[in-house]
PyMOL CGO cylinders between C-alpha atoms (Angstrom):
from pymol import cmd
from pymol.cgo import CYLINDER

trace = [
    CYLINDER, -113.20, 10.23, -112.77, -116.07, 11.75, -111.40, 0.3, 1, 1, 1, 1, 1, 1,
    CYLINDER, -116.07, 11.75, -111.40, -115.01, 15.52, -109.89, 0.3, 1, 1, 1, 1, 1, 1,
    CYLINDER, -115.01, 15.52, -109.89, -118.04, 16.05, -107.97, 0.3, 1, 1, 1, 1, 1, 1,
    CYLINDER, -118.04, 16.05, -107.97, -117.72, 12.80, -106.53, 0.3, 1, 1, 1, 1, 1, 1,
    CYLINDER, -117.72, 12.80, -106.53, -114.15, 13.18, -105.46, 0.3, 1, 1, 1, 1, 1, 1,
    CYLINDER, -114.15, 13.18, -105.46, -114.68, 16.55, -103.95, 0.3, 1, 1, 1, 1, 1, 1,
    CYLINDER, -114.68, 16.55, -103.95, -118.13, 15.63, -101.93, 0.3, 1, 1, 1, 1, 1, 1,
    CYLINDER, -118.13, 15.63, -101.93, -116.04, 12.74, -100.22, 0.3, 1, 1, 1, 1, 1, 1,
    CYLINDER, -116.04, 12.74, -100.22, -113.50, 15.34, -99.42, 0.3, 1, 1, 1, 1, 1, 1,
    CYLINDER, -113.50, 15.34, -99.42, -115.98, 17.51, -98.18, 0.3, 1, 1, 1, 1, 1, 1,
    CYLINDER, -115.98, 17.51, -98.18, -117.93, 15.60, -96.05, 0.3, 1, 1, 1, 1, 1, 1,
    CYLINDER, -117.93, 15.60, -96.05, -114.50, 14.23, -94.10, 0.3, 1, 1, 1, 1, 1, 1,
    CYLINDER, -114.50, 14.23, -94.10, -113.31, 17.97, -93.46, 0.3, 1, 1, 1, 1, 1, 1,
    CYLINDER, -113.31, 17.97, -93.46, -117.28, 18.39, -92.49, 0.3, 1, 1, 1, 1, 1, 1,
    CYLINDER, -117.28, 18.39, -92.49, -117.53, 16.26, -89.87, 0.3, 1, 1, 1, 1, 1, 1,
    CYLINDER, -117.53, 16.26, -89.87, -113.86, 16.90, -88.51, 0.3, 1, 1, 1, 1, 1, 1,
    CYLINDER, -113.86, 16.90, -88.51, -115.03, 20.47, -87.87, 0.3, 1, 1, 1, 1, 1, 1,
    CYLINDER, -115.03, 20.47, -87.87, -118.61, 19.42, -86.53, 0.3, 1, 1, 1, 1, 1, 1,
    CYLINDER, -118.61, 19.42, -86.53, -116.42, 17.20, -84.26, 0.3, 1, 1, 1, 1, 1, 1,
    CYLINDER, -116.42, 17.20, -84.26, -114.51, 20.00, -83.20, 0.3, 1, 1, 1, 1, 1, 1,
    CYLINDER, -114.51, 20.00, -83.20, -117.49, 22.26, -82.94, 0.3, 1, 1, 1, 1, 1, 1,
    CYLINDER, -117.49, 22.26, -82.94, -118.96, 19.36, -80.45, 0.3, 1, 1, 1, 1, 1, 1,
    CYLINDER, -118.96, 19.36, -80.45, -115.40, 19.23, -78.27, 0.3, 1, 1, 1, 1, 1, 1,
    CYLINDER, -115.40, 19.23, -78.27, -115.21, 23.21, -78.08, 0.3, 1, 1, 1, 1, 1, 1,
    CYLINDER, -115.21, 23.21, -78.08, -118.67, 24.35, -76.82, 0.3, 1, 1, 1, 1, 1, 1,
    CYLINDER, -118.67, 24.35, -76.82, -120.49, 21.24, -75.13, 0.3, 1, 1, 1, 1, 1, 1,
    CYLINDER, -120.49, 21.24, -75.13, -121.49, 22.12, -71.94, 0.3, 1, 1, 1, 1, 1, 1,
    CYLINDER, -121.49, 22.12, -71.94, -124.13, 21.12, -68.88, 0.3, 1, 1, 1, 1, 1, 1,
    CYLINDER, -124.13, 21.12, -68.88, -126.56, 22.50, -70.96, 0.3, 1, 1, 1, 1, 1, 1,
    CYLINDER, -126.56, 22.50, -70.96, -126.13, 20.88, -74.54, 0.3, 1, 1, 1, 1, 1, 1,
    CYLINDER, -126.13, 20.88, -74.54, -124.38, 17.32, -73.83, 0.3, 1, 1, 1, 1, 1, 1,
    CYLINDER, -124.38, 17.32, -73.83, -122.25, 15.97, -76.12, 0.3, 1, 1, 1, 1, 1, 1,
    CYLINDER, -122.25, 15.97, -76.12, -125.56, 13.09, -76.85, 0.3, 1, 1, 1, 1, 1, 1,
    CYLINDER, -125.56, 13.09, -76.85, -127.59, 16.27, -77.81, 0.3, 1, 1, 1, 1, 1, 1,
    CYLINDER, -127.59, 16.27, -77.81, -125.14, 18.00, -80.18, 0.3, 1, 1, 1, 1, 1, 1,
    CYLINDER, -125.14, 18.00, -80.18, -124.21, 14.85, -81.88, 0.3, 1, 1, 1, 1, 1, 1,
    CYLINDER, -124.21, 14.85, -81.88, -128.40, 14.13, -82.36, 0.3, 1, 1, 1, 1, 1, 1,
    CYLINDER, -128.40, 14.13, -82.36, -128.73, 17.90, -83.70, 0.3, 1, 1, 1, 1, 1, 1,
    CYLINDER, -128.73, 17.90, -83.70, -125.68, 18.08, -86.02, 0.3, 1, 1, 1, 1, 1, 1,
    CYLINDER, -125.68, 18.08, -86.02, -126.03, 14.45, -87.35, 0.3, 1, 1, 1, 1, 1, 1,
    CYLINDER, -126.03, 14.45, -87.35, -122.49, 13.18, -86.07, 0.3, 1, 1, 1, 1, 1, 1,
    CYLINDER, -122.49, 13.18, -86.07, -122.69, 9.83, -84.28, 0.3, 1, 1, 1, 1, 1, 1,
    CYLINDER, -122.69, 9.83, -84.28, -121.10, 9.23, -81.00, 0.3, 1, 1, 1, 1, 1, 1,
    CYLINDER, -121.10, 9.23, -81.00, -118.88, 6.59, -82.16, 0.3, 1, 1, 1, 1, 1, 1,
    CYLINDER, -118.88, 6.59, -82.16, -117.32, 8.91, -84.74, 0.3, 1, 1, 1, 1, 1, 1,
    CYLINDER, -117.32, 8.91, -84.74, -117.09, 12.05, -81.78, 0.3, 1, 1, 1, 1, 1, 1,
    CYLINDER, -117.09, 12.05, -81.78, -115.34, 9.21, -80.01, 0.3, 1, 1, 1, 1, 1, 1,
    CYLINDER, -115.34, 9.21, -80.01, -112.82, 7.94, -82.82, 0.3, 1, 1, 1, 1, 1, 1,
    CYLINDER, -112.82, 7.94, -82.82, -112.35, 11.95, -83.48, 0.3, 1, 1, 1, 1, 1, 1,
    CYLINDER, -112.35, 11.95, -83.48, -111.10, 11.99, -80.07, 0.3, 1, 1, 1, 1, 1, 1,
    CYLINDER, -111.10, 11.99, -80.07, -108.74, 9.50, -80.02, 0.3, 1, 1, 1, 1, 1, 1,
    CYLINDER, -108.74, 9.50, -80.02, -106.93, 10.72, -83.50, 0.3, 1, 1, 1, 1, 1, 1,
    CYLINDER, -106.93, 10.72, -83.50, -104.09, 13.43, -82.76, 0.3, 1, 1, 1, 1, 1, 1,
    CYLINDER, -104.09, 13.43, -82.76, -104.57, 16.75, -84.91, 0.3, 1, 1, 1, 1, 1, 1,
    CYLINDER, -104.57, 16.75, -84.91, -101.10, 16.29, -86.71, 0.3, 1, 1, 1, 1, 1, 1,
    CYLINDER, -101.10, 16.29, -86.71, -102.32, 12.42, -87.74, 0.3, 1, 1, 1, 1, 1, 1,
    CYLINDER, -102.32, 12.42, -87.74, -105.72, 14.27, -89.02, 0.3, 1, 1, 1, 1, 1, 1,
    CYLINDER, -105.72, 14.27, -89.02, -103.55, 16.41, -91.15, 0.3, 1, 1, 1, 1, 1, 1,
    CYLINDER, -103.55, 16.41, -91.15, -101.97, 13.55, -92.54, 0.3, 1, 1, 1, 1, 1, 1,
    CYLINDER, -101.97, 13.55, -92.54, -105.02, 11.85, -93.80, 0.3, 1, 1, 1, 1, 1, 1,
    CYLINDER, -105.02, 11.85, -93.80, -106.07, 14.85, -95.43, 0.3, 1, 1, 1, 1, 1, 1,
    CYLINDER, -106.07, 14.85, -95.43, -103.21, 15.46, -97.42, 0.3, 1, 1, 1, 1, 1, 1,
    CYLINDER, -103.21, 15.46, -97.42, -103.32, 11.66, -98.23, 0.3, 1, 1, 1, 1, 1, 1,
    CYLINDER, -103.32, 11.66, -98.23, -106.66, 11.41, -99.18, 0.3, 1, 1, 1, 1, 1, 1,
    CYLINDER, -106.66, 11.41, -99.18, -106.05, 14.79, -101.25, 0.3, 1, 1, 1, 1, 1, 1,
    CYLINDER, -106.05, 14.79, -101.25, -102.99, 13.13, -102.91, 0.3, 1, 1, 1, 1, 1, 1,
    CYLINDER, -102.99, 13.13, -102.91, -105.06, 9.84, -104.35, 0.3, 1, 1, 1, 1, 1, 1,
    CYLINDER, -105.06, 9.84, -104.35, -107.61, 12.03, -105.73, 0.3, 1, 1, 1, 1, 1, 1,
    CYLINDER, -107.61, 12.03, -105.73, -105.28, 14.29, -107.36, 0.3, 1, 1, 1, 1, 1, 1,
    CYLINDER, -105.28, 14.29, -107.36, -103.56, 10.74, -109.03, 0.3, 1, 1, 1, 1, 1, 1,
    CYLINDER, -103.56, 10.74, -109.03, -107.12, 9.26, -109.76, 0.3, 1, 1, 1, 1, 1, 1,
    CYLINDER, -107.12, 9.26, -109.76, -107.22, 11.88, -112.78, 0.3, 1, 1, 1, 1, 1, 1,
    CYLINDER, -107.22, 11.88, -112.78, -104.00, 12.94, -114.42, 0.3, 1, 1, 1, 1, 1, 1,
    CYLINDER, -104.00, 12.94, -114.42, -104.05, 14.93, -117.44, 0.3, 1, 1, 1, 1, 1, 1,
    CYLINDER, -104.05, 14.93, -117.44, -100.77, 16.25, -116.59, 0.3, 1, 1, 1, 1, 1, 1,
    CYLINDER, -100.77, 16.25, -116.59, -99.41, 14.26, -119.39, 0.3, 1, 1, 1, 1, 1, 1,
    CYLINDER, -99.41, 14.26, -119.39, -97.24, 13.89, -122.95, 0.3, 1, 1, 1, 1, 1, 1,
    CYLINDER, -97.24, 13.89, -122.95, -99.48, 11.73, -124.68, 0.3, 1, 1, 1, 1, 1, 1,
    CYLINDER, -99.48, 11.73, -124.68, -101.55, 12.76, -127.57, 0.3, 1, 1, 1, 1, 1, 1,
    CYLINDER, -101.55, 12.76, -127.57, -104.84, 14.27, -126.27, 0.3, 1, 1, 1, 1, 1, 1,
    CYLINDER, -104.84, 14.27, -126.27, -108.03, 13.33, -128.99, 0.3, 1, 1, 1, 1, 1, 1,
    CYLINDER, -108.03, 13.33, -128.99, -110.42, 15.82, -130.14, 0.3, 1, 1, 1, 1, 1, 1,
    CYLINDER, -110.42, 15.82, -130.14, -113.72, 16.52, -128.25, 0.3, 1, 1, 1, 1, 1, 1,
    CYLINDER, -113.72, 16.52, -128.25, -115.78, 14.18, -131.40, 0.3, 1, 1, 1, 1, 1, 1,
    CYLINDER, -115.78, 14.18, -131.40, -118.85, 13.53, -129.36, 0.3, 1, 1, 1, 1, 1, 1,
    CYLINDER, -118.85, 13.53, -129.36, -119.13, 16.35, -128.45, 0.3, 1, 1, 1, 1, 1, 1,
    CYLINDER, -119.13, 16.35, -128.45, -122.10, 16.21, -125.73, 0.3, 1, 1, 1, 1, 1, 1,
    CYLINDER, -122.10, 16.21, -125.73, -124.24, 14.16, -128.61, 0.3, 1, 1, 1, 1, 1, 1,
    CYLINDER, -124.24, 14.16, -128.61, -125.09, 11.49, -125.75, 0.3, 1, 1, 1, 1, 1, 1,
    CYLINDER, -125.09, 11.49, -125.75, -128.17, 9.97, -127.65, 0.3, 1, 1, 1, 1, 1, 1,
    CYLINDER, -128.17, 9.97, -127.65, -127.81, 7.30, -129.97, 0.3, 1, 1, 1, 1, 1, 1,
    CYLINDER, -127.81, 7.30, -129.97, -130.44, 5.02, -131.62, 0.3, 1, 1, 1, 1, 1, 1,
    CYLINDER, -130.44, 5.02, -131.62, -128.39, 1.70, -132.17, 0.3, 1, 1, 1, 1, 1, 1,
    CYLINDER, -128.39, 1.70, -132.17, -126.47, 0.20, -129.78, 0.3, 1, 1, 1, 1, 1, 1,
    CYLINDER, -126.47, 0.20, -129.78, -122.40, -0.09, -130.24, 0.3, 1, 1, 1, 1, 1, 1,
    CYLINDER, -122.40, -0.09, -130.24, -122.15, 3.71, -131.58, 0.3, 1, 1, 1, 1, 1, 1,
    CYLINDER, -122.15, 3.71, -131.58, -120.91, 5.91, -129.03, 0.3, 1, 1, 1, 1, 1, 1,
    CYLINDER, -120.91, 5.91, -129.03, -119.52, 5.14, -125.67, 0.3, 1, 1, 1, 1, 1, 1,
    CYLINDER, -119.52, 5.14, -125.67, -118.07, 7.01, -122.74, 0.3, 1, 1, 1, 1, 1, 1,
    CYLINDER, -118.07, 7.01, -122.74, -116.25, 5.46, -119.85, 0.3, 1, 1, 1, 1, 1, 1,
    CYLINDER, -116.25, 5.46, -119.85, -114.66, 6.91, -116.22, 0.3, 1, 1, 1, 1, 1, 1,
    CYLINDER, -114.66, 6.91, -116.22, -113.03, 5.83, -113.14, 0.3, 1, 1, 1, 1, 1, 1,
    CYLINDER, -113.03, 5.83, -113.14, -113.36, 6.51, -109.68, 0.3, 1, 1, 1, 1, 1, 1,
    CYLINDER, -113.36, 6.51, -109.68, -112.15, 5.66, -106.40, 0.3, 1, 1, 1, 1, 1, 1,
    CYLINDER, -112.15, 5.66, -106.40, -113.67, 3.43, -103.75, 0.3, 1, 1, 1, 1, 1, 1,
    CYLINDER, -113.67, 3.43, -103.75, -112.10, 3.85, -100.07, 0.3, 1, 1, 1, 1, 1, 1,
    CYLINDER, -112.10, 3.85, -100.07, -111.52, 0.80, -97.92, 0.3, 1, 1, 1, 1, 1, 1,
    CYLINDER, -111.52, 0.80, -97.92, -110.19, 0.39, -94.96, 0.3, 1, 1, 1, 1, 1, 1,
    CYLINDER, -110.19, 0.39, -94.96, -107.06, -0.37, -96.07, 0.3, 1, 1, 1, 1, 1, 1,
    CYLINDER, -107.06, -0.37, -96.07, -106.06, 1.89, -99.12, 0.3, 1, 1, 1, 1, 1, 1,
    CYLINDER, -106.06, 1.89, -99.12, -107.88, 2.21, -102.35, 0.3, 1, 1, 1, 1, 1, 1,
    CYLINDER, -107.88, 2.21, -102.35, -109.95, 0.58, -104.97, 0.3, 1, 1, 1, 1, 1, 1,
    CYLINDER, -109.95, 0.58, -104.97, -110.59, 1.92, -108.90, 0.3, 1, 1, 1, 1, 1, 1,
    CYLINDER, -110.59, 1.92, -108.90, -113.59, 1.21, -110.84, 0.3, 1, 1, 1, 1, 1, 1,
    CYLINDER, -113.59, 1.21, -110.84, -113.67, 1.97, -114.33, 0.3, 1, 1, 1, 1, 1, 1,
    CYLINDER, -113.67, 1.97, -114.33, -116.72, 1.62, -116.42, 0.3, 1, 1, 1, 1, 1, 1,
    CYLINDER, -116.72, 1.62, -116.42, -117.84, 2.00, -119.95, 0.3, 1, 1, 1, 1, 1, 1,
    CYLINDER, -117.84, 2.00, -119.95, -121.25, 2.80, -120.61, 0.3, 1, 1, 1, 1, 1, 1,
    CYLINDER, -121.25, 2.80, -120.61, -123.34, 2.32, -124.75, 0.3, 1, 1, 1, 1, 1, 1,
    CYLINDER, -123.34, 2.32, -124.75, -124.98, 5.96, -124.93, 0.3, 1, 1, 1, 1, 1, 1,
    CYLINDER, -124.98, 5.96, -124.93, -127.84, 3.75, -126.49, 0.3, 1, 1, 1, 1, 1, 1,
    CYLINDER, -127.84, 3.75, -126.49, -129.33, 2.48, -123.46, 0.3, 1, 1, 1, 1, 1, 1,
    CYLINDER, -129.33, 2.48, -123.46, -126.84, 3.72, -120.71, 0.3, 1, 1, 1, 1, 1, 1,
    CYLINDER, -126.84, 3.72, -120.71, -125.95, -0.23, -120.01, 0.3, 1, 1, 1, 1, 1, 1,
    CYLINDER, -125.95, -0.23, -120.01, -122.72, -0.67, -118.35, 0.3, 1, 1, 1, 1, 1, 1,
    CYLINDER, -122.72, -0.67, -118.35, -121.34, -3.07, -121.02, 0.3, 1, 1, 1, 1, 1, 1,
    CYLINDER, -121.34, -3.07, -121.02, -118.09, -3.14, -119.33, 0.3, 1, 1, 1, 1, 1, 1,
    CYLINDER, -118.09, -3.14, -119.33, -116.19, -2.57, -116.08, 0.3, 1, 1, 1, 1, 1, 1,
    CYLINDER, -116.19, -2.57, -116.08, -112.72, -3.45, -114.09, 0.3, 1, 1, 1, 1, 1, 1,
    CYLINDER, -112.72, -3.45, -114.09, -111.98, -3.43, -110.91, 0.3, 1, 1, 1, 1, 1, 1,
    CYLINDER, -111.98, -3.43, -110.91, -108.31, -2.91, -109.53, 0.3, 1, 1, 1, 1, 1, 1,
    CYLINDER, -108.31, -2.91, -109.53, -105.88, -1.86, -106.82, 0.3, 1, 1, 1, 1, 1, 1,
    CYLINDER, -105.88, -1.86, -106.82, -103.89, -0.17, -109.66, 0.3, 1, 1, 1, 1, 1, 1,
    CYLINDER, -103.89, -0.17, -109.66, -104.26, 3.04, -111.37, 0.3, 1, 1, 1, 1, 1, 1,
    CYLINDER, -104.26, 3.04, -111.37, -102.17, 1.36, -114.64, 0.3, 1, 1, 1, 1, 1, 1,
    CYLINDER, -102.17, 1.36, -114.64, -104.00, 1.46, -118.15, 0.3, 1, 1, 1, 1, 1, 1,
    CYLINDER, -104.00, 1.46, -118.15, -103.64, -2.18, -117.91, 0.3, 1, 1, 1, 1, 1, 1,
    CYLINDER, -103.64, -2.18, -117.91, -105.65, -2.64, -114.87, 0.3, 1, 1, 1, 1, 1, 1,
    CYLINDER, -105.65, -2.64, -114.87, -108.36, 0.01, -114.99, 0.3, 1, 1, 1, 1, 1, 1,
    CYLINDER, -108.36, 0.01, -114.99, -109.11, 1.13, -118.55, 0.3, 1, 1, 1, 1, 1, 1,
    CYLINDER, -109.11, 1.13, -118.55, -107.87, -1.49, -120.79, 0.3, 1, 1, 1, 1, 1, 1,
    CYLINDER, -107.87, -1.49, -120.79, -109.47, -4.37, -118.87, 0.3, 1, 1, 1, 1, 1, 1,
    CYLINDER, -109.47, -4.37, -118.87, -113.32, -2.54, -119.55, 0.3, 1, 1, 1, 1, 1, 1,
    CYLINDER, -113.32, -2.54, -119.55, -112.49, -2.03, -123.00, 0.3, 1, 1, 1, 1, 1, 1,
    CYLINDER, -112.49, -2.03, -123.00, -112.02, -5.52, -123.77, 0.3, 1, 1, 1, 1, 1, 1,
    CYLINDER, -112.02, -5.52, -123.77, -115.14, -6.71, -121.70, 0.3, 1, 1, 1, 1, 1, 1,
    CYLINDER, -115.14, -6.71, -121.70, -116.87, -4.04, -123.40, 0.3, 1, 1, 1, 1, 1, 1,
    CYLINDER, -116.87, -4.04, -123.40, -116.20, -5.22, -126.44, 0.3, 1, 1, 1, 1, 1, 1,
    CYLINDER, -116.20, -5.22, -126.44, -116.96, -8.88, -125.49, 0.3, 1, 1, 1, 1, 1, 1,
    CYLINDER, -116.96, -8.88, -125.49, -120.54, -8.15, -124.14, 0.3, 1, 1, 1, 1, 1, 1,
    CYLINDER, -120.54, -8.15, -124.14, -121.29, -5.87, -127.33, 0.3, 1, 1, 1, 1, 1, 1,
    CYLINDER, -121.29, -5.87, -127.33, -118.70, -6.06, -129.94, 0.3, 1, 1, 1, 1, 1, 1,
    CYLINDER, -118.70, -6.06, -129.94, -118.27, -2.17, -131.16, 0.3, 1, 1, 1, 1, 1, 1,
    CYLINDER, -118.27, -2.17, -131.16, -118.52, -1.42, -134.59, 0.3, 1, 1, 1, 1, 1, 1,
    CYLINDER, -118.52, -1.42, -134.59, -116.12, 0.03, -136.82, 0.3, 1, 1, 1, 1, 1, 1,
    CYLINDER, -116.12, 0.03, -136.82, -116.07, 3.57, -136.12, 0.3, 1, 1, 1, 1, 1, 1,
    CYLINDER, -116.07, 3.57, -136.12, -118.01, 3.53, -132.51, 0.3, 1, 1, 1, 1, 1, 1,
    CYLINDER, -118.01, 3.53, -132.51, -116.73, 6.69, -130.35, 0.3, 1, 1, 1, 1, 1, 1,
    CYLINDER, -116.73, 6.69, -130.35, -115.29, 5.87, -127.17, 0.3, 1, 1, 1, 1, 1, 1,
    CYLINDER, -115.29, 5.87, -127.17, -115.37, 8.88, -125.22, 0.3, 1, 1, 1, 1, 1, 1,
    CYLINDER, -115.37, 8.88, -125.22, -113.14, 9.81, -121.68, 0.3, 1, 1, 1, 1, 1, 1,
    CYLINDER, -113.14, 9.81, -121.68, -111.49, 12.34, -119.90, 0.3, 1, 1, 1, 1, 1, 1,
    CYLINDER, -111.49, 12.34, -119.90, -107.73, 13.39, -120.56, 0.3, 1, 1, 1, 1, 1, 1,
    CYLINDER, -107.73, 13.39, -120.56, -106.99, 10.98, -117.73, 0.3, 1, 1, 1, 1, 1, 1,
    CYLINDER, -106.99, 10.98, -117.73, -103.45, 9.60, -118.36, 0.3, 1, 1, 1, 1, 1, 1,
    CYLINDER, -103.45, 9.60, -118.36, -105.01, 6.16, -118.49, 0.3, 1, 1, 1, 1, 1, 1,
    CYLINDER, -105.01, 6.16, -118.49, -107.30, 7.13, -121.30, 0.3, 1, 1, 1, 1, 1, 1,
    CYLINDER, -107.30, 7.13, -121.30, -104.03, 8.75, -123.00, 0.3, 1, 1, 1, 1, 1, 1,
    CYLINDER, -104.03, 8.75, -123.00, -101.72, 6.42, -122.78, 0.3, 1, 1, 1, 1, 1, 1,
    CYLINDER, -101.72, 6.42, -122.78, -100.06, 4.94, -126.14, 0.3, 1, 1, 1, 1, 1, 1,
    CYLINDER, -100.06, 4.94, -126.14, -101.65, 1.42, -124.90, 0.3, 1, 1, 1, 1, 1, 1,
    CYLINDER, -101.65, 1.42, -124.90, -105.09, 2.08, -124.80, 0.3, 1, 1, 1, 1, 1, 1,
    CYLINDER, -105.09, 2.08, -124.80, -105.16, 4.28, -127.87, 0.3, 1, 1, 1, 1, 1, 1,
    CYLINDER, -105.16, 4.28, -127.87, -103.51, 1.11, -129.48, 0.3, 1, 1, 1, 1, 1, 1,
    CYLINDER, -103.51, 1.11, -129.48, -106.58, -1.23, -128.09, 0.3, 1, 1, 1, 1, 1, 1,
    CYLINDER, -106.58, -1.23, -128.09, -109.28, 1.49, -129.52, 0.3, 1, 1, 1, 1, 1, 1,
    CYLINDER, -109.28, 1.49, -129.52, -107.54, 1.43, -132.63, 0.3, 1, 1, 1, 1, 1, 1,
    CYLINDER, -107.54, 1.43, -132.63, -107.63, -1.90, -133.08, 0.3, 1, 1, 1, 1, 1, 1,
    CYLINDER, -107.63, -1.90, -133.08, -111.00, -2.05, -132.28, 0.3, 1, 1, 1, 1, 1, 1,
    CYLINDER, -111.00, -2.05, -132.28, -111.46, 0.22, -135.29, 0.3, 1, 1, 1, 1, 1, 1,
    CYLINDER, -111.46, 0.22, -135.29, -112.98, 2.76, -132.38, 0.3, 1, 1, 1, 1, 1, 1,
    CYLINDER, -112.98, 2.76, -132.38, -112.67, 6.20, -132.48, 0.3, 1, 1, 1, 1, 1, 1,
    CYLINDER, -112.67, 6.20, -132.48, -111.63, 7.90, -129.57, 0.3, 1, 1, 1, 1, 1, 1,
    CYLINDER, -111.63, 7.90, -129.57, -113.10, 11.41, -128.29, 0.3, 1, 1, 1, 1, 1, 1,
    CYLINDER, -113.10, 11.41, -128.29, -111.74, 12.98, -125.25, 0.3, 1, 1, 1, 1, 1, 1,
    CYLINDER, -111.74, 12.98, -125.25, -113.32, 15.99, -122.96, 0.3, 1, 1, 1, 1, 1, 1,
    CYLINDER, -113.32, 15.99, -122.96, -112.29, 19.64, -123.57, 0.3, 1, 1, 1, 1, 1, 1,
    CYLINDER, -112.29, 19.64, -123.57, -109.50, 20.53, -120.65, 0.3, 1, 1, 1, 1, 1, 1,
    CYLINDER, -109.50, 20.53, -120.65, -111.39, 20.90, -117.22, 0.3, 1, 1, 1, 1, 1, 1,
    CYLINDER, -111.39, 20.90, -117.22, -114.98, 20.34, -119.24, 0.3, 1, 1, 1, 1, 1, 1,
    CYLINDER, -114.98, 20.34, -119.24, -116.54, 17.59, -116.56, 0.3, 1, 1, 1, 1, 1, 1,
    CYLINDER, -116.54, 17.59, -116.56, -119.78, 18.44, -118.53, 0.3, 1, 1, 1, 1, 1, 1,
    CYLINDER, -119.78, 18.44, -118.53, -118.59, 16.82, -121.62, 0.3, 1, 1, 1, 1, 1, 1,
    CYLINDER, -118.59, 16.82, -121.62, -118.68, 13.43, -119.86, 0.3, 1, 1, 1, 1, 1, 1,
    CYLINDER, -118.68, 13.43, -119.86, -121.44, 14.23, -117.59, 0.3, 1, 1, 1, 1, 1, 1,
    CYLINDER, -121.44, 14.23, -117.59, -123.23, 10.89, -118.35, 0.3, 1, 1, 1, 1, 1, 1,
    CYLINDER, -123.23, 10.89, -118.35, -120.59, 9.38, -117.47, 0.3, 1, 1, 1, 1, 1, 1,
    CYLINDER, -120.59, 9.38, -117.47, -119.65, 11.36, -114.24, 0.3, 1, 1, 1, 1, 1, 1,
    CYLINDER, -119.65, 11.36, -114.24, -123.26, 11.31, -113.46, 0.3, 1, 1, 1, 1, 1, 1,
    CYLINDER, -123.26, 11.31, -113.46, -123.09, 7.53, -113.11, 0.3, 1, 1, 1, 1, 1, 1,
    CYLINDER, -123.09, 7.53, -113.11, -120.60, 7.88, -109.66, 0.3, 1, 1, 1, 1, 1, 1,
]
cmd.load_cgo(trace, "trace")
């Protein structure tokens, strides 16, 4: 999953919360609440829903969102973690050699949604993606692999690179990879850099 993705969404909701606050604490006859929310980019409708949302329920949502990110990437895990085989070598000059594939997390209004992609270094085509409710191997991961390998059947050998993500880990997607005849690469431990066309995608 993409880190800096995760952590600018974070960001920007504990941004604005405190802009909101800002706005509630110090508005006065002579800056109105229009004027502050014009100079610090915060529209009235979202001063007004920050009104209306106790403290303790703002907490809450923090510590939720926080929670879903932390689950997004796992590598808190048992399962065998692959060597680093691409090793930031993100050009290739056929197609079907080297891939690398993430997920991320799309809020909605009502919970969560995880896209997974899997990009061909060749051209940086997405040749596959899933989308899913789930954080399972068999909803995010495993699903892109297979369309992957439909749109642009891999070759024997091809890299397929990831994080440690427990969905990348577990014993049923290295079984799909091997039968593919791929061979699968991971990122060194906290190294988003050596997935960073990947992560760059988000």
């Amino acid at each position: 999953m993409s880190l800096r993705y995760k952590k600018s969404i974070e960001h920007h909701l504990q941004e604005r919360s405190l802009i909101c606050g800002f706005i509630h604490d110090y508005h006065s006859k002579r800056w109105t609440i229009e004027v502050m929310c014009n100079v610090l980019k915060v529209s009235r409708g979202s001063y007004s829903r920050w009104l209306k949302v106790p403290v303790g329920k703002l907490k809450r949502v923090y510590m939720e969102l926080d929670e879903k990110i932390k689950k997004t990437y796992d590598s808190s895990h048992n399962y065998r973690v692959a060597p680093n085989i691409l090793n930031r070598d993100f050009y290739r000059e056929e197609p079907a050699q080297a891939c690398v594939s993430d997920i991320t997390y799309i809020p909605c209004l009502d919970g969560f949604l995880y896209l997974t992609v899997v990009l061909d270094l060749f051209d940086r085509k997405v040749i596959g993606w899933s989308m899913s409710d789930s954080l399972s191997a068999s909803s995010t991961v495993i699903p892109a692999i297979r369309m992957a390998n439909r749109n642009r059947p891999f070759i024997q050998g091809v890299i397929f690179h990831s994080d440690r993500g427990v969905q990348y880990a577990s014993k049923q997607t290295v079984n799909v990879l091997e039968s593919l005849k791929a061979c699968q690469s991971m990122s060194r431990k906290g190294n988003c850099w050596d997935n960073a066309v990947a992560e760059s995608f988000f």
